[in-house]
Backbone as CSV, one residue per row, in Angstrom:
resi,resn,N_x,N_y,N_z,CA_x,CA_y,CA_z,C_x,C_y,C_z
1,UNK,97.083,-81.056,-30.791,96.722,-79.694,-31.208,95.409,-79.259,-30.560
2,UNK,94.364,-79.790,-30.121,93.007,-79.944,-29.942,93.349,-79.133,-28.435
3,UNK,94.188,-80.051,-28.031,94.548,-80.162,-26.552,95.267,-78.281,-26.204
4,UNK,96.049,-78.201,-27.056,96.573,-76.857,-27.012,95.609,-75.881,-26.865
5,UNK,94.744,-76.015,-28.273,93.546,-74.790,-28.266,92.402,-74.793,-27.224
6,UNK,92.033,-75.843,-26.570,91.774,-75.732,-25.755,92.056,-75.147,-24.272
7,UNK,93.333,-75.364,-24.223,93.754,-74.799,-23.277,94.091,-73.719,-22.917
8,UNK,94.473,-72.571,-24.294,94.543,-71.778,-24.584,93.122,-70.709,-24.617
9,UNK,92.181,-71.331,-24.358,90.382,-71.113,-24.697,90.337,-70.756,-22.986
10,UNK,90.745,-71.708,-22.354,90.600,-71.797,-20.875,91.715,-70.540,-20.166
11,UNK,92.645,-70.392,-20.916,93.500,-69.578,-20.293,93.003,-68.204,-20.646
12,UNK,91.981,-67.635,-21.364,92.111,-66.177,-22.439,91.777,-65.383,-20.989
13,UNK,90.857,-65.695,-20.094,89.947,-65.055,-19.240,91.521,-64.370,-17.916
14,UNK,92.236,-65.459,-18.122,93.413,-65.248,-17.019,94.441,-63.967,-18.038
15,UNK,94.309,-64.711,-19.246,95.844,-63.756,-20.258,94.785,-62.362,-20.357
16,UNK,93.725,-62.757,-21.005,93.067,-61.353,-21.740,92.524,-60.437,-20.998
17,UNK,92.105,-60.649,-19.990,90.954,-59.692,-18.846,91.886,-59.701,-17.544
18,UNK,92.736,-59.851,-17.092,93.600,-59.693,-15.739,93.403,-58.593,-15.400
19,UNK,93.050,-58.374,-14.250,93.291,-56.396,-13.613,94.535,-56.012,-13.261
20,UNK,94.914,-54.794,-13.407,96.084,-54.248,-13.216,95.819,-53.421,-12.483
21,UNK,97.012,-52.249,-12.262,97.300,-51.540,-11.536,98.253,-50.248,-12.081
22,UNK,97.535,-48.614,-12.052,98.705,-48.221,-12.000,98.210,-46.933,-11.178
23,UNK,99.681,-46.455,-10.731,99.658,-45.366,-9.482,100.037,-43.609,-9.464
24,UNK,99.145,-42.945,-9.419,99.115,-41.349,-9.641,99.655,-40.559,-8.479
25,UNK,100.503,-40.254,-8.057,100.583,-39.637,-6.964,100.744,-38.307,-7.146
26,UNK,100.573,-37.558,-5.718,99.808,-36.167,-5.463,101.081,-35.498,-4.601
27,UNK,101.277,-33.874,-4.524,102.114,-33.152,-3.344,101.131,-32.913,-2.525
28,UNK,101.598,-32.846,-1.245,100.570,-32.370,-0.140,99.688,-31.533,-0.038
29,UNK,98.906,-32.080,0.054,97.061,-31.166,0.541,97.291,-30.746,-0.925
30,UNK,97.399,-31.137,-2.094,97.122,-31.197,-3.804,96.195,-32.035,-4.181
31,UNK,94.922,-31.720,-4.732,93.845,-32.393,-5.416,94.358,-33.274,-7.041
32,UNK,95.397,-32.372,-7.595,95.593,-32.824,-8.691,97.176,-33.174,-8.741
33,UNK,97.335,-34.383,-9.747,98.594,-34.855,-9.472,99.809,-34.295,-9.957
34,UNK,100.656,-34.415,-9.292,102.432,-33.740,-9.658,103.038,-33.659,-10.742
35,UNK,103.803,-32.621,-11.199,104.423,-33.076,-12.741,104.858,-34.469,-12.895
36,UNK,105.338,-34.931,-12.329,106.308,-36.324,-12.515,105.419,-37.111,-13.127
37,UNK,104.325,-37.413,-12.217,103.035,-38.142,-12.004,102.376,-37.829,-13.345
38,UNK,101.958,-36.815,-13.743,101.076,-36.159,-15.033,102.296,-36.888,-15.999
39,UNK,103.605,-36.818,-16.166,104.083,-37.341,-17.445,104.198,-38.686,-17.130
40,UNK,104.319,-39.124,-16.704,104.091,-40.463,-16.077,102.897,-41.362,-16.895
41,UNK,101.612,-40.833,-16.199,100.203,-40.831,-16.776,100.162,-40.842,-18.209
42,UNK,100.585,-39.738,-18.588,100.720,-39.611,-20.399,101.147,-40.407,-20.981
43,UNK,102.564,-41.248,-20.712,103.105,-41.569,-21.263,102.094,-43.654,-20.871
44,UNK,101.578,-43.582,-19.728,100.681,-45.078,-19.884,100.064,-45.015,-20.669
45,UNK,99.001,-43.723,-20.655,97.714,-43.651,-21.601,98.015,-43.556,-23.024
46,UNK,99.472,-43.206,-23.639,99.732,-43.026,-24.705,99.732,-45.133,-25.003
47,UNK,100.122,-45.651,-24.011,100.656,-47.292,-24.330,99.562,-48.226,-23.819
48,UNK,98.303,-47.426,-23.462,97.286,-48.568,-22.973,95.626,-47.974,-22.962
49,UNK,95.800,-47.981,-24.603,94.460,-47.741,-25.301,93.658,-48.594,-25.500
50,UNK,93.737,-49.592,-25.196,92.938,-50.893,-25.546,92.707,-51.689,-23.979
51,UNK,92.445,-50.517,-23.081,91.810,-51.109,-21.362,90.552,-50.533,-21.095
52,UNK,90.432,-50.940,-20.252,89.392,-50.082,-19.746,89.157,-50.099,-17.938
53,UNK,89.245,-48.740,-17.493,88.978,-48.955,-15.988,88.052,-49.357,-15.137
54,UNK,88.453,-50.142,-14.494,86.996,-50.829,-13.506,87.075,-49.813,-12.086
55,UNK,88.020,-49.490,-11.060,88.172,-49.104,-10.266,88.922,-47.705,-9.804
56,UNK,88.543,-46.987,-9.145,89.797,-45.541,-8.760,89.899,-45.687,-7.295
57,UNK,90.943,-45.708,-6.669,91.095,-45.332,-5.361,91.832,-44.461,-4.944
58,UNK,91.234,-43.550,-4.134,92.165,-42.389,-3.346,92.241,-42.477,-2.294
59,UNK,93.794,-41.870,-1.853,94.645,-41.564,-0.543,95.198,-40.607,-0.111
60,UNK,95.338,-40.472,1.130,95.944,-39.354,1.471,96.706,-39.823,2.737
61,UNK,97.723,-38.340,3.347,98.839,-38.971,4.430,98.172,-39.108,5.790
62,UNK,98.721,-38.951,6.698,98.123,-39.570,8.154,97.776,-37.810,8.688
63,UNK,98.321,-36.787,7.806,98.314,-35.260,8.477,96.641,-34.915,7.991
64,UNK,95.984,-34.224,9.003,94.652,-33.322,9.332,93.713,-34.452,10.080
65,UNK,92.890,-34.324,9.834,91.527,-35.197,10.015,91.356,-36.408,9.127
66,UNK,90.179,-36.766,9.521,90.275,-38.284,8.878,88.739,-37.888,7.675
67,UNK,88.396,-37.121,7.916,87.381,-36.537,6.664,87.638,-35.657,5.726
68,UNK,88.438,-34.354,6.502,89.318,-33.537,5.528,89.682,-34.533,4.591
69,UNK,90.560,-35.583,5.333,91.422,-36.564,3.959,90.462,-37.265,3.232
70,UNK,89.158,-37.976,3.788,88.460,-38.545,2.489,87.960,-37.464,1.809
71,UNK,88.136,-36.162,1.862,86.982,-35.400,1.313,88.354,-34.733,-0.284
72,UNK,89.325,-35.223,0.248,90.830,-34.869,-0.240,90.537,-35.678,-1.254
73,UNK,90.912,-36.774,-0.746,90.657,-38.859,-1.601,89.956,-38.247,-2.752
74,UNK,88.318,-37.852,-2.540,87.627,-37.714,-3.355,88.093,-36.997,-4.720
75,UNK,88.587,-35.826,-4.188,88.809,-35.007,-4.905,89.884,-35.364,-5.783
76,UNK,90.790,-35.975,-5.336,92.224,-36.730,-6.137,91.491,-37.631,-7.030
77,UNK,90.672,-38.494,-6.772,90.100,-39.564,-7.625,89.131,-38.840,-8.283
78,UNK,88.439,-37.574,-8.292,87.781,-37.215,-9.913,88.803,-36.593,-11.032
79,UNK,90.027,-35.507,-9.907,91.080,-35.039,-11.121,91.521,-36.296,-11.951
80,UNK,91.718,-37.309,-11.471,92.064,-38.662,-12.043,91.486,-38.699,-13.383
81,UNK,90.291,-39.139,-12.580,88.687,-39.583,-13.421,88.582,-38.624,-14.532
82,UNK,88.572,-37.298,-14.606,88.616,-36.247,-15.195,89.730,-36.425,-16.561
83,UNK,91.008,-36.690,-15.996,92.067,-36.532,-16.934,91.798,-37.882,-18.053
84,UNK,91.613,-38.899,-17.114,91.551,-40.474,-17.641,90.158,-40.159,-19.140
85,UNK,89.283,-39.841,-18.590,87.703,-39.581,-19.490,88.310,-38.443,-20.885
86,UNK,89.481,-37.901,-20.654,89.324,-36.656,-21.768,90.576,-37.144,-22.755
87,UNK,91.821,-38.201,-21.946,92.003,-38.843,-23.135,91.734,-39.957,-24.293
88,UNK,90.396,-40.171,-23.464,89.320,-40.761,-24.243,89.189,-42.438,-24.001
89,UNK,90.363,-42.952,-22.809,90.424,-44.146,-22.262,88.258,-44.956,-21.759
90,UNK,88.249,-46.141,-21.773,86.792,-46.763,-21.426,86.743,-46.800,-20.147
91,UNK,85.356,-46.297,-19.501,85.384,-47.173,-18.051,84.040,-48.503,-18.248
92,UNK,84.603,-48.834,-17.078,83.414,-49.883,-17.069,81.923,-49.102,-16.224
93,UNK,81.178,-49.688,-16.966,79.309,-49.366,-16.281,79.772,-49.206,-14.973
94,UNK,80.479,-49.984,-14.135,80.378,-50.361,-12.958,81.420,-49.910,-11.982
95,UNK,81.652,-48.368,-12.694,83.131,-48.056,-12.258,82.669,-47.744,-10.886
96,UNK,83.830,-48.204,-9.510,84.122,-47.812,-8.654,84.557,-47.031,-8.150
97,UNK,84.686,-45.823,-7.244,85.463,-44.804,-6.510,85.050,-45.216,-5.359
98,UNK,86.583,-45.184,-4.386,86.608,-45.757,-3.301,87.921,-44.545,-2.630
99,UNK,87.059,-43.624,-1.753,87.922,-42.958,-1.094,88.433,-43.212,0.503
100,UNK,89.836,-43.162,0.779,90.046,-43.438,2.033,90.770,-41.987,2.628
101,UNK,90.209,-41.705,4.372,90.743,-41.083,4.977,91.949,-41.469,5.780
102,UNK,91.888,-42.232,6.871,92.839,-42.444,7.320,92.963,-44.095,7.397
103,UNK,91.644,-44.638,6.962,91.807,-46.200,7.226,91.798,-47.164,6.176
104,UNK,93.462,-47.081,6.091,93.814,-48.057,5.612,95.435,-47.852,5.791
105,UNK,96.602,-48.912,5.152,97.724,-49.686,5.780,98.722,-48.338,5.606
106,UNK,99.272,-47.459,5.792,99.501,-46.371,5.192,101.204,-46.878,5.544
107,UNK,101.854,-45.886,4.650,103.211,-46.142,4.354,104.268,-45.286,5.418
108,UNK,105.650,-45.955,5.943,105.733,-44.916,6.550,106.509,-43.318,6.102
109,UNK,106.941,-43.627,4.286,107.123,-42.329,3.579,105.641,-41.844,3.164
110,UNK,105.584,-39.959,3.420,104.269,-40.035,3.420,103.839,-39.528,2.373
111,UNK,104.873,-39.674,1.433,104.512,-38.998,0.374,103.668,-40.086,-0.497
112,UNK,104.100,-41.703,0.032,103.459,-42.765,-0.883,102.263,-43.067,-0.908
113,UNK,101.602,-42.121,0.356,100.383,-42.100,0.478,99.429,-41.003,0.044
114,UNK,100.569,-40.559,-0.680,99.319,-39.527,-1.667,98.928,-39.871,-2.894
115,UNK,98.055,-40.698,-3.362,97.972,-41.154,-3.903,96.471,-41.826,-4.796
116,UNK,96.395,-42.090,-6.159,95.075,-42.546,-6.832,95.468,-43.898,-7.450
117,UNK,95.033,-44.985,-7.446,95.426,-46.141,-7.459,94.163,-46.792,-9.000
118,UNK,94.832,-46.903,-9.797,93.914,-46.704,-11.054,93.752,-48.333,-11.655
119,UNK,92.739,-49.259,-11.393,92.704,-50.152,-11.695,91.915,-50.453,-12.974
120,UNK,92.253,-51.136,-14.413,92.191,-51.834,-15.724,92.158,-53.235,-15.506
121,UNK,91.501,-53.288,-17.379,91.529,-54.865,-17.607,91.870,-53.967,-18.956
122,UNK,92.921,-55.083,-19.634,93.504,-54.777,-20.475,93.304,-56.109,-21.430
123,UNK,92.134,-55.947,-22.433,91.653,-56.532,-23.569,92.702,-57.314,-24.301
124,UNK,92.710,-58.484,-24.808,93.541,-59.368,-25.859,93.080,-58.515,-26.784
125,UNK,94.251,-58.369,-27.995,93.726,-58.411,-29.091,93.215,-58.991,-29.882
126,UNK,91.937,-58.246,-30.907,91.348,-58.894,-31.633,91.972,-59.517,-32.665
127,UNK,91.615,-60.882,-32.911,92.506,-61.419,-33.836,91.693,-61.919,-35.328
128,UNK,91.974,-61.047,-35.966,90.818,-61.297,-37.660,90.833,-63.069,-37.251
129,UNK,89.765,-63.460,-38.073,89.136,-64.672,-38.299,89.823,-64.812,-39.748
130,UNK,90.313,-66.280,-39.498,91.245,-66.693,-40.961,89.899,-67.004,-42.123
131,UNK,90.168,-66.512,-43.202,89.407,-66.268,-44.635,89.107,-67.819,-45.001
132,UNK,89.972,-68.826,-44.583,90.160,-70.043,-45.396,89.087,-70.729,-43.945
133,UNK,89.552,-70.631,-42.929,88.765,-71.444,-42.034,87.628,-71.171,-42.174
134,UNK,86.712,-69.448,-41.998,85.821,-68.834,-42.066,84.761,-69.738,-43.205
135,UNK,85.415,-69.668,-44.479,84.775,-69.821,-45.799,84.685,-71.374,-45.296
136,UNK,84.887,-72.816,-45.220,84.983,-73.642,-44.944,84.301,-74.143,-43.854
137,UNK,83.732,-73.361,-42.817,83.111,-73.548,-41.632,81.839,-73.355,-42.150
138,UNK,81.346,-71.468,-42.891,80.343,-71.680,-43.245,79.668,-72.052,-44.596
139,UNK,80.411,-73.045,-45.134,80.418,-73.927,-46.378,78.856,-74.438,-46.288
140,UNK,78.646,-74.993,-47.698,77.696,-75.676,-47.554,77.833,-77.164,-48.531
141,UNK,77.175,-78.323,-48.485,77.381,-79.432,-49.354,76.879,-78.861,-50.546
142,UNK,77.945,-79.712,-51.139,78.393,-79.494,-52.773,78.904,-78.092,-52.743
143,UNK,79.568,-77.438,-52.146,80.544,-76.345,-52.483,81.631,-76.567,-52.822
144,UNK,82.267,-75.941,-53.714,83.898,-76.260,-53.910,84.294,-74.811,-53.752
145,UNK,85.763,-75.002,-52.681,86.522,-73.884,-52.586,88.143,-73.966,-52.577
146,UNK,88.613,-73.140,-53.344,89.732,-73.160,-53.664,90.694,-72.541,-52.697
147,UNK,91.619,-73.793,-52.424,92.653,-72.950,-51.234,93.452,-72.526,-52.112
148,UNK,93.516,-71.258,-51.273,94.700,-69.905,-51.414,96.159,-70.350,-51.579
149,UNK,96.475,-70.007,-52.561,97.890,-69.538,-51.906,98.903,-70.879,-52.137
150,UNK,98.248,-71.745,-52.553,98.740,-73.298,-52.507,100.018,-73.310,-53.745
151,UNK,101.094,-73.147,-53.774,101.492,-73.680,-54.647,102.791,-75.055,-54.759
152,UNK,102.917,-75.834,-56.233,103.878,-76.753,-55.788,104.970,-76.451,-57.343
153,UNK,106.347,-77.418,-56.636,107.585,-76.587,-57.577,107.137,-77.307,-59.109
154,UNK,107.458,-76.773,-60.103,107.302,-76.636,-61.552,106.836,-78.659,-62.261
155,UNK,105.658,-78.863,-62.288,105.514,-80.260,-62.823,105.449,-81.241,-61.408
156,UNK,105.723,-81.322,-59.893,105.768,-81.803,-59.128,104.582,-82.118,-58.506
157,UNK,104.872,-83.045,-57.730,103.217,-82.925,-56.251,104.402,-82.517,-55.323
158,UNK,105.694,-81.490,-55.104,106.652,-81.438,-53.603,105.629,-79.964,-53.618
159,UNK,105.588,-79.103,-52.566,104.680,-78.242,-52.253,105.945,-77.138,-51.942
160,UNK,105.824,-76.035,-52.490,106.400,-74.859,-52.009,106.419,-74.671,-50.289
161,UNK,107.669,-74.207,-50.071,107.226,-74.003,-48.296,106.488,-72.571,-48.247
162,UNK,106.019,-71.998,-48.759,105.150,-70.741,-48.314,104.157,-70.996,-48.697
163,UNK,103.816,-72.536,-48.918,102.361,-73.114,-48.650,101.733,-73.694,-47.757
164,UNK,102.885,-73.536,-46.675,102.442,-74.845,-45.552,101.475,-73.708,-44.437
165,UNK,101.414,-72.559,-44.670,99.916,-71.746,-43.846,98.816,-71.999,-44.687
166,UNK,98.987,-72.349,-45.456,97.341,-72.837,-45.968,97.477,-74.405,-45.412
167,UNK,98.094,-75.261,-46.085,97.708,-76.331,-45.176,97.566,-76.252,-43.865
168,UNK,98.180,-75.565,-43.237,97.581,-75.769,-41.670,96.266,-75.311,-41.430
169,UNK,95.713,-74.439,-42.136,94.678,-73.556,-42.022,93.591,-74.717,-42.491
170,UNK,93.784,-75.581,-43.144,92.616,-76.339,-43.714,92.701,-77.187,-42.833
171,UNK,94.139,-77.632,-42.145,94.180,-78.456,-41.249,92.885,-77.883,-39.819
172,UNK,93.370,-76.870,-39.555,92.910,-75.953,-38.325,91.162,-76.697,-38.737
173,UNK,90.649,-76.136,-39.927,89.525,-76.016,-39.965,88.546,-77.134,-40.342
174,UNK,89.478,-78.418,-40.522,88.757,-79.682,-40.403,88.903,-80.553,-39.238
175,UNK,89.693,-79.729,-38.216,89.990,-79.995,-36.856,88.470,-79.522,-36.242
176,UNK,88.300,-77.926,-36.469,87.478,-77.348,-35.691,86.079,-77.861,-36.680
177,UNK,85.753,-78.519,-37.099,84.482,-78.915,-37.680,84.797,-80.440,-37.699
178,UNK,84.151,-81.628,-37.429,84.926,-82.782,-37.352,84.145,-83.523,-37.742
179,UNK,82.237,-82.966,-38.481,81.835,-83.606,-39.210,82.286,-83.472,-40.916
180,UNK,83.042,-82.668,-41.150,82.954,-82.300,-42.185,83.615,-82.924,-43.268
181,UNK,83.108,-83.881,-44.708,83.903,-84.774,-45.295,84.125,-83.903,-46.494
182,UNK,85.600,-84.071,-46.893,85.690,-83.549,-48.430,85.930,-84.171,-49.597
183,UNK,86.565,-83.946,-50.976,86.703,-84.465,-51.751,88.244,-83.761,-52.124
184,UNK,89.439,-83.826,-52.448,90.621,-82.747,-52.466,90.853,-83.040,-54.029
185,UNK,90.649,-81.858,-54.858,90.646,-82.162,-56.357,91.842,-81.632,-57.064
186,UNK,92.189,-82.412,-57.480,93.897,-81.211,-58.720,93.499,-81.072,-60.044
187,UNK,94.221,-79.580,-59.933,93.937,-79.552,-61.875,95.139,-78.982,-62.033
188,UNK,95.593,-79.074,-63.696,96.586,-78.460,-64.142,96.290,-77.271,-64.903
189,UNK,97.266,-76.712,-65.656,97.089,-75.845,-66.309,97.923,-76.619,-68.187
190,UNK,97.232,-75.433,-68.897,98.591,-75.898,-70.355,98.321,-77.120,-70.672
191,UNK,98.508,-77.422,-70.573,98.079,-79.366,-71.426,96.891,-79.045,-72.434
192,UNK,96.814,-79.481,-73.703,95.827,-79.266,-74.264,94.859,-80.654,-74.240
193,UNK,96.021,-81.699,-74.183,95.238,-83.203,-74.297,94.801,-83.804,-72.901
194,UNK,96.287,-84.007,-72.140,95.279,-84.651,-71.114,96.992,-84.714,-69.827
195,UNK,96.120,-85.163,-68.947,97.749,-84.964,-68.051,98.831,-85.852,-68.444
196,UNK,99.716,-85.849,-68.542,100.453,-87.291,-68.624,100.985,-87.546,-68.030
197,UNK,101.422,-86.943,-66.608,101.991,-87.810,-65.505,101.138,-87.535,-64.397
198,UNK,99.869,-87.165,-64.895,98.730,-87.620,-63.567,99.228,-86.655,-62.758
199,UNK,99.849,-85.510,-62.897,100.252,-83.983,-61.482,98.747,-83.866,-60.862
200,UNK,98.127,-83.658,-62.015,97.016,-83.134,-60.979,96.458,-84.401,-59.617
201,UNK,96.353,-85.654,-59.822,96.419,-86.484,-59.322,97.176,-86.682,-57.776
202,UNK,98.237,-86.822,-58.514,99.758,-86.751,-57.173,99.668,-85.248,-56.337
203,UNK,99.067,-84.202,-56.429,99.213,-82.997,-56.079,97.831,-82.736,-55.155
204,UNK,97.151,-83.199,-55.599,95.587,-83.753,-54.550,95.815,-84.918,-53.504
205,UNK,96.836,-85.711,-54.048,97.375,-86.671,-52.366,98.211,-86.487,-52.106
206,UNK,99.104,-85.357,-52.176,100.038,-84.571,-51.469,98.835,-84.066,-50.257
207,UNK,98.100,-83.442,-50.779,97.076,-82.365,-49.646,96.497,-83.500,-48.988
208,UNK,96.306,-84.385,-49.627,95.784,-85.839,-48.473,96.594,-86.669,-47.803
209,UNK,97.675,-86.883,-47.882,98.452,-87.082,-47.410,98.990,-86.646,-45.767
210,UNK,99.410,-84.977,-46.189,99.561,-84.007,-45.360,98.555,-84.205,-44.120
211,UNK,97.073,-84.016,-44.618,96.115,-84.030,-43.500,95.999,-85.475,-42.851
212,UNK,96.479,-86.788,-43.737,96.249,-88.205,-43.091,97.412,-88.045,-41.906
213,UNK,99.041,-87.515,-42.101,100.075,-87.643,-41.224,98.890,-86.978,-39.643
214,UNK,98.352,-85.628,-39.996,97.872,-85.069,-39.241,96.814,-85.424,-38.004
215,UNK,96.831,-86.301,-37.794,95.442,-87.408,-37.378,93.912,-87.024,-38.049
216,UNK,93.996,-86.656,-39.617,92.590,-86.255,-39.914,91.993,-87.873,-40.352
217,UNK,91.031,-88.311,-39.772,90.534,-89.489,-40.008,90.479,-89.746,-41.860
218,UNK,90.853,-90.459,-42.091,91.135,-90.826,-43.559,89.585,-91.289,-44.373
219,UNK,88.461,-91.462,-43.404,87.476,-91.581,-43.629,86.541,-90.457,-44.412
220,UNK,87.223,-88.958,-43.804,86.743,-87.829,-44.240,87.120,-87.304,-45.422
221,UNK,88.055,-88.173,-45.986,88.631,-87.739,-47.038,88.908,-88.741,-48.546
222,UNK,88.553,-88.212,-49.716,89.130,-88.735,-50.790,90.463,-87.255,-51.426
223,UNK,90.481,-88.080,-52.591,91.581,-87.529,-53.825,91.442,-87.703,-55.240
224,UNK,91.038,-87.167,-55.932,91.162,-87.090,-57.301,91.410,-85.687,-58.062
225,UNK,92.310,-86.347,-58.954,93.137,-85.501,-60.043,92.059,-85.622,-61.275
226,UNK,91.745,-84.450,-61.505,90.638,-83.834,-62.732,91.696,-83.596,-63.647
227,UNK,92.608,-83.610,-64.019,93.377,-82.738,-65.034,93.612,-81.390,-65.968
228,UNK,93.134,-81.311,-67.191,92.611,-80.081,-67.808,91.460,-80.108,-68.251
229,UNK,90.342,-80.956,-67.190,88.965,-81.059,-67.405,88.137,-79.990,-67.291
230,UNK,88.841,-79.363,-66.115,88.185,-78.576,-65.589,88.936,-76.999,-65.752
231,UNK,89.352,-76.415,-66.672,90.046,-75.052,-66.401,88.694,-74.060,-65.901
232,UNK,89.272,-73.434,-65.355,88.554,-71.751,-65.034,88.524,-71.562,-66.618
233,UNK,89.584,-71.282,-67.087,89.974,-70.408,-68.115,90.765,-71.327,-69.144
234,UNK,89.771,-70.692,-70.443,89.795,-71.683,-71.760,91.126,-71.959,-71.905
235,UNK,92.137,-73.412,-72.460,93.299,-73.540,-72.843,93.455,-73.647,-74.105
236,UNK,94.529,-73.179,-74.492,95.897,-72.838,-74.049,95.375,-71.166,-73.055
237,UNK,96.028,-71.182,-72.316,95.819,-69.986,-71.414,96.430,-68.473,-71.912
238,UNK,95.552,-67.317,-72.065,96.176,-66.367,-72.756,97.623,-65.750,-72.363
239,UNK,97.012,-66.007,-70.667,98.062,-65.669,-69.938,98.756,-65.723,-69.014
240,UNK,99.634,-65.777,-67.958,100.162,-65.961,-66.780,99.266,-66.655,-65.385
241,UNK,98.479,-65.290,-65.782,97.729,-65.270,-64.471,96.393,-66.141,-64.856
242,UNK,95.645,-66.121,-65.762,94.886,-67.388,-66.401,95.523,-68.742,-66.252
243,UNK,97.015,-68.958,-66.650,97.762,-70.247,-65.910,97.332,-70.613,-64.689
244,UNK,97.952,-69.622,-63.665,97.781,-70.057,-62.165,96.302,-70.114,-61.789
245,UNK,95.479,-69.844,-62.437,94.421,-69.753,-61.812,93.857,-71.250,-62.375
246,UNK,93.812,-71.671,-63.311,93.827,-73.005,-64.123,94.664,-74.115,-62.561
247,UNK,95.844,-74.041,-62.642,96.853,-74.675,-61.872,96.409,-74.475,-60.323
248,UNK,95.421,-75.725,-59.681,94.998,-75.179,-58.212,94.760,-76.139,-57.782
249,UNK,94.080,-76.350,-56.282,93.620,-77.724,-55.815,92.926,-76.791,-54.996
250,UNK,91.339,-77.498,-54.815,90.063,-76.990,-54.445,89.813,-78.616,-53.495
251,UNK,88.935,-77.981,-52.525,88.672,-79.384,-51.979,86.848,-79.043,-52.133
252,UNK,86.214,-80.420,-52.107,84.688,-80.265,-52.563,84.123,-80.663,-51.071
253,UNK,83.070,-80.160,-50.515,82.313,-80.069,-49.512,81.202,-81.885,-49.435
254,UNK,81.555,-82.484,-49.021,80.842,-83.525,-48.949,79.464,-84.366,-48.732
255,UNK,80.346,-83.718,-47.059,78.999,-83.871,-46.180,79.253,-82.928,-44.816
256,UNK,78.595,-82.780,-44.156,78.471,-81.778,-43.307,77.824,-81.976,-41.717
């Protein structure tokens, strides 16, 4: 897993920031670009709000002079610049305009050379920071925090399967911190006396368990079942949601 995210760390600069390319073209001796071209345009800028342009280049065909046409270029690459800035797209500090007259590889349809050549980097998305890793990273010794979301079937230590994103998530986050030792605690709910088949117990080395299969060094970790030592909320529980909140497994911050 280590190996993955890493590699994935190394790849963002190739996936997330790549430059692209896209192409505006013009009718003859026209500063501003063609219907086709204008819906064309609309319809990128409507699908690529999250770039930003580094570069503009303009072209023109092999017909007049070779300054007329950069003086053309120019003019094609601000209508560009112009349209690009008012639907509110980013440029970079360092934006480029690069106009050509006649020198460069030109096509021999000459219409392909009328043209503004609009170069982006098109941003990864931002991806929220997980709540469980977050809280756990910036933990401190002797904290106890209660994972989310954890639940197991009625009296058992077997774990619901729409619990296994929190275990990974604790997994994730004792991966990405690798000094970090805990304590993984169970409690029940309802019992007024005391557990009697030790759930809370078996349900705290379920979660240790899970992370030992995981290569989490077994060193970093204990297990103990608290029972109804510890409720949030006084028992017998008034209500439902006082239950589940009673009924949890918290892991305790060790060492750091």
């Amino acid at each position: 897993m280590k190996k993955i995210v890493v590699i994935w760390i190394l790849l963002l600069p190739l996936l997330g920031f790549s430059q692209k390319q896209f192409v505006v073209f013009f009718d003859f001796n026209k500063d501003f670009p063609n219907p086709s071209s204008i819906l064309e345009l609309n319809q990128w800028i409507a699908n690529h709000r999250n770039i930003e342009i580094t570069k503009l280049q303009g072209f023109c065909d092999s017909i007049d002079t070779k300054d007329y046409n950069k003086k053309l270029a120019e003019r094609r690459i601000e209508s560009v610049r112009e349209l690009l800035e008012k639907s509110g797209l980013k440029f970079s500090q360092a934006l480029e305009k690069v106009a050509f007259g006649k020198e460069f590889k030109q096509s021999k349809v000459q219409a392909e050379n009328r043209k503004v050549t609009i170069f982006y980097t098109e941003a990864a998305p931002v991806v929220p920071e997980n709540e469980l890793i977050k809280k756990i990273k910036e933990s401190k010794v002797g904290e106890t925090i209660k994972l989310p979301n954890l639940y197991f079937f009625n009296n058992s230590a077997r774990i619901v399967p729409k619990s296994e994103t929190t275990l990974y998530d604790l997994l994730c986050a004792l991966e990405e911190n690798p000094n970090i030792k805990i304590e993984i605690q169970g409690h029940i709910c309802c019992q007024t006396v005391e557990d009697r088949n030790d759930v809370s117990t078996a349900r705290a080395r379920a979660i240790y368990n899970y992370l030992l299969r995981n290569k989490i060094d077994r060193k970093r970790m204990k297990f103990k079942g608290y029972g109804v030592s510890r409720p949030i909320h006084r028992i017998p529980e008034r209500t439902e949601a006082e239950a589940d909140e009673n009924r949890r497994v918290e892991i305790l911050i060790i060492e750091k």
